[in-house]
C-alpha positions as a Markdown table, in Angstrom:
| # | Residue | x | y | z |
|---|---|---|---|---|
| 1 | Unk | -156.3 | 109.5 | 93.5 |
| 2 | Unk | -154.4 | 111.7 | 91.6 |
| 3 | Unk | -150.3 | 111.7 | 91.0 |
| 4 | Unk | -148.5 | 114.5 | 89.5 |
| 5 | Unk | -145.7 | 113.4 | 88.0 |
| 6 | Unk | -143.4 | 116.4 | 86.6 |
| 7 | Unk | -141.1 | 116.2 | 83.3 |
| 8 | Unk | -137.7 | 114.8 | 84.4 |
| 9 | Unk | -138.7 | 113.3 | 87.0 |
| 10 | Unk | -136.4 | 109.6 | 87.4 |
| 11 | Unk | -137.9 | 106.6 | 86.5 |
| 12 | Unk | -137.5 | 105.3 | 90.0 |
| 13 | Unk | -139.7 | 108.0 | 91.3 |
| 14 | Unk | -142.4 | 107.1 | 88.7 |
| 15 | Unk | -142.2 | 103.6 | 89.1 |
| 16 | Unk | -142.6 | 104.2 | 93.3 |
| 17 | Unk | -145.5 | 106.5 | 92.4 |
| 18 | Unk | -147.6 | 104.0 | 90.1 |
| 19 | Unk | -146.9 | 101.2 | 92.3 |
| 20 | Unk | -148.3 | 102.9 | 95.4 |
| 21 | Unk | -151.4 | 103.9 | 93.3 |
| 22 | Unk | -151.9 | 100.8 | 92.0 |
| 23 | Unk | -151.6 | 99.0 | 95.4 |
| 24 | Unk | -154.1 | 101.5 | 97.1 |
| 25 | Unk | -156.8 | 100.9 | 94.0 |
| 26 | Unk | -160.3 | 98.7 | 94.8 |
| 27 | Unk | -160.2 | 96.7 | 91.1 |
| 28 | Unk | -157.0 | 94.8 | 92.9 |
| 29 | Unk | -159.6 | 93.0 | 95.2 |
| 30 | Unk | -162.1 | 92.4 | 92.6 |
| 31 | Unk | -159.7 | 90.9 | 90.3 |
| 32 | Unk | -159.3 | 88.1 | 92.4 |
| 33 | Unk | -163.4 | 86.8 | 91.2 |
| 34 | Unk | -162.7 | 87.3 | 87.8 |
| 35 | Unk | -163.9 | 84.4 | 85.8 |
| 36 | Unk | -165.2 | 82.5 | 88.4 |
| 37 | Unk | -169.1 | 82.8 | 88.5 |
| 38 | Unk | -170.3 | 79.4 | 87.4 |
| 39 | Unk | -173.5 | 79.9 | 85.4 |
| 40 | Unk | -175.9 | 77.9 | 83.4 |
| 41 | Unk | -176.0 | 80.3 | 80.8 |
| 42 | Unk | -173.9 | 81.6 | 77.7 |
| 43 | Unk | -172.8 | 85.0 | 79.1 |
| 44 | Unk | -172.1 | 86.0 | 75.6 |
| 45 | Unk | -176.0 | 84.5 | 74.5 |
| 46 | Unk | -177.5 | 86.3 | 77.7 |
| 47 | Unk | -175.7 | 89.7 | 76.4 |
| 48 | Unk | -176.8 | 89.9 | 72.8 |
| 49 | Unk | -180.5 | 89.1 | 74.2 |
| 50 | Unk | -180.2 | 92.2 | 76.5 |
| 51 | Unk | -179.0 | 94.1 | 73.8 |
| 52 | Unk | -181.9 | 93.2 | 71.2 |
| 53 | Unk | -184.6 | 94.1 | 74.2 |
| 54 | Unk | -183.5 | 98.0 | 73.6 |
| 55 | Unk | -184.5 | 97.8 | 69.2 |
């Protein structure tokens, strides 16, 4: 989605604009699973593994 917002335009406005952006964007209901996958491993261990595969 795109939102022109125009020089001089009252911070009211702006404010209206971003929130209805922000309310219509898909990360807000994938935030809600942030940090909860339970795992048996380090996720920082598992990525520095997947990294060395491509050297």
């Amino acid at each position: 989605m795109v939102t022109i917002i125009k020089k001089g335009t009252p911070k009211e406005e702006i404010k209206r604009r971003v929130d209805e952006v922000i309310s219509k964007s898909p990360w807000r209901d994938i935030l809600k699973y942030a940090g909860k996958l339970k795992t048996e491993i380090d996720p920082l261990e598992y990525q520095r593994q997947m990294r060395d595969e491509w050297e």
